[in-house]
C-alpha positions, 0 to 999 in steps of 0.5 A: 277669826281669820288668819290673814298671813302665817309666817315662821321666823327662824333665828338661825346659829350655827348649831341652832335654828329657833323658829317661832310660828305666827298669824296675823288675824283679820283685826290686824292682830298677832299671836305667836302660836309655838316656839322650838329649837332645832339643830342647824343639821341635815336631820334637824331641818326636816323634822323642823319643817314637820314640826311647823306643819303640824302646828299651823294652820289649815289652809294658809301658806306658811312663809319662812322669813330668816335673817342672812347670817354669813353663811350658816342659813344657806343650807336651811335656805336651799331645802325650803327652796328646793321642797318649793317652801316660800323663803324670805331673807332679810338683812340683819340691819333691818332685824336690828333696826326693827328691834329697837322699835320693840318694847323688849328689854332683853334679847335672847334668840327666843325674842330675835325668833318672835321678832323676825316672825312679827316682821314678816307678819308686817311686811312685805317681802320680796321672795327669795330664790335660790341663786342660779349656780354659775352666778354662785360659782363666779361669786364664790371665785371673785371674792377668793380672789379678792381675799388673795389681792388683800393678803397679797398687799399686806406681805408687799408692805412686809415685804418692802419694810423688811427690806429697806431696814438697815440689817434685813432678814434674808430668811423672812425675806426668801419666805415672804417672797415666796408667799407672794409667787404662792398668792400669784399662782392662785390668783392665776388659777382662779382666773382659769376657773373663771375663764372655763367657766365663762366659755363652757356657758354662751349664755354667760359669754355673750354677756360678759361680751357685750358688758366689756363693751363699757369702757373700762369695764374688764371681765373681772368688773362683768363677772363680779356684778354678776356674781353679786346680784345673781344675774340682777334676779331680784333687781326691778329698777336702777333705784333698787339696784343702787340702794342694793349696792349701797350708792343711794345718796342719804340725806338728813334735814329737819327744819332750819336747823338740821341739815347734814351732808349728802353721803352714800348709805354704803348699807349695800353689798361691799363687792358691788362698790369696790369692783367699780372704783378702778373702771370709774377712774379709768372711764373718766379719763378715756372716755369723753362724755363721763369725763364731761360730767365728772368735770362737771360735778367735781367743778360743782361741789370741789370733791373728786370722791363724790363725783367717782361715786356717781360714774360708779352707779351710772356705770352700774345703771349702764351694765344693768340697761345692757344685761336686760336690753 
């Protein structure tokens, strides 16, 4: 019979990749072909590759479909790309949600390998590209200095406890104190790299230029949404791109009786949503016509919250239109 699509899935660990081969016959029928386990290493992604050429088959491309798992699939991911293999990488949500609709009652990685492969087999996917590296770079800076804010505020609030005690420290006073002018010093370095790395590239500079344009949208806001959607690469529409950055509005009705409150998914990239709070507070201040519809939605349902939400996608709808127009 006719095999219509040919798809690897691969559980990927830290230590382990489990792949499971598959075909989706012309009957609309699936078959696992072959299961292996290899190590998660610069010898065992090779001899992997080798293995599930050898066991597919002939003459029909063979689509690599794997979970994103922090950062233990990068590797796997770059080499498939860069050997021109067809790379395919799904949010573990979707995995997840997907296994619940499986009559599996037990879960081991042979069955989330089988899983994943029958998925692709399904579906239709968006091929994966490896990210452009000055994106990569400013992503991999952004978010250290976004972990250097975090534990900066935590030792202010260490900070300030300790001092307004009746009898405080003077010791872990001068060290915390220290930390703090530690975490200074990196966050001003990191703003260095990002600077040299913006001026060493027109391209990059241009854009960031023409993005600041956007009142209340500073460099560190251009160069995060950046960053995070890989220079909007696999964006097609402004729909795509809010259900990216988890700002879709959900909503759960059923009938009369069911009828549940309008929210946010915040299934979408954390990053994208915490760049944008502070420039849709301050566009809504300085800037009239954001100001008009913010006034207008919170006068609509009383919830300033909600109204920030919709200036931070139209913000994000705005960097988009200007990044590609």
């Amino acid at each position: 019979m006719k095999v219509l699509k040919q798809v690897a899935g691969i559980d990927v660990s830290q230590k382990e990749l489990v792949v499971t081969l598959g075909c989706l016959y012309e009957d609309q029928t699936i078959k696992f072909l072959a299961y292996k386990v290899f190590k998660n290493t610069d010898v065992g992604i090779p001899l992997l590759i080798n293995w599930i050429e050898k066991q597919s088959v002939e003459d029909q491309e063979i689509h690599y479909v794997m979970e994103a798992t922090g950062v233990y699939h990068q590797k796997f991911a770059y080499y498939l790309a860069e050997n021109n293999k067809k790379v395919y990488i799904v949010l573990p949500n979707k995995i997840s949600s997907y296994l619940r609709t499986l009559d599996i009652k037990t879960i081991t990685d042979k069955s989330c390998s089988q899983a994943i492969t029958q998925f692709g087999l399904e579906r239709k996917l968006n091929h994966w590209k490896k990210p452009d590296q000055t994106y990569n770079e400013l992503q991999q800076l952004t978010r250290e200095r976004d972990q250097i804010v975090q534990e900066r505020n935590v030792i202010k609030n260490q900070l300030h406890a300790e001092t307004i005690q009746a009898s405080p420290h003077l010791k872990s006073i001068e060290r915390m104190q220290a930390r703090m002018n530690l975490l200074n010093a990196q966050e001003k370095a990191i703003k260095k790299d990002i600077d040299t790395i913006i001026n060493t590239n027109p391209v990059i500079k241009q854009l960031i230029e023409r993005l600041t344009t956007i009142p209340g949208v500073g460099v560190l806001t251009a160069v995060t949404v950046l960053g995070e959607t890989n220079g909007f690469e696999l964006i097609r529409n402004k729909s795509q791109l809010s259900s990216y950055a988890g700002l879709d509005v959900r909503e759960k009705q059923s009938g009369t009786s069911v009828k549940g409150k309008s929210r946010i998914s915040k299934k979408g990239n954390r990053m994208l949503r915490k760049c944008l709070f502070l420039p849709a507070l301050t566009i809504v201040k300085w800037d009239d016509n954001f100001k008009e519809v913010y006034i207008r939605l919170t006068s609509k349902h009383g919830i300033k919250m909600k109204a920030l939400v919709a200036i931070q996608r139209k913000i994000l709808e705005l960097i988009y239109i200007l990044f590609k127009k």
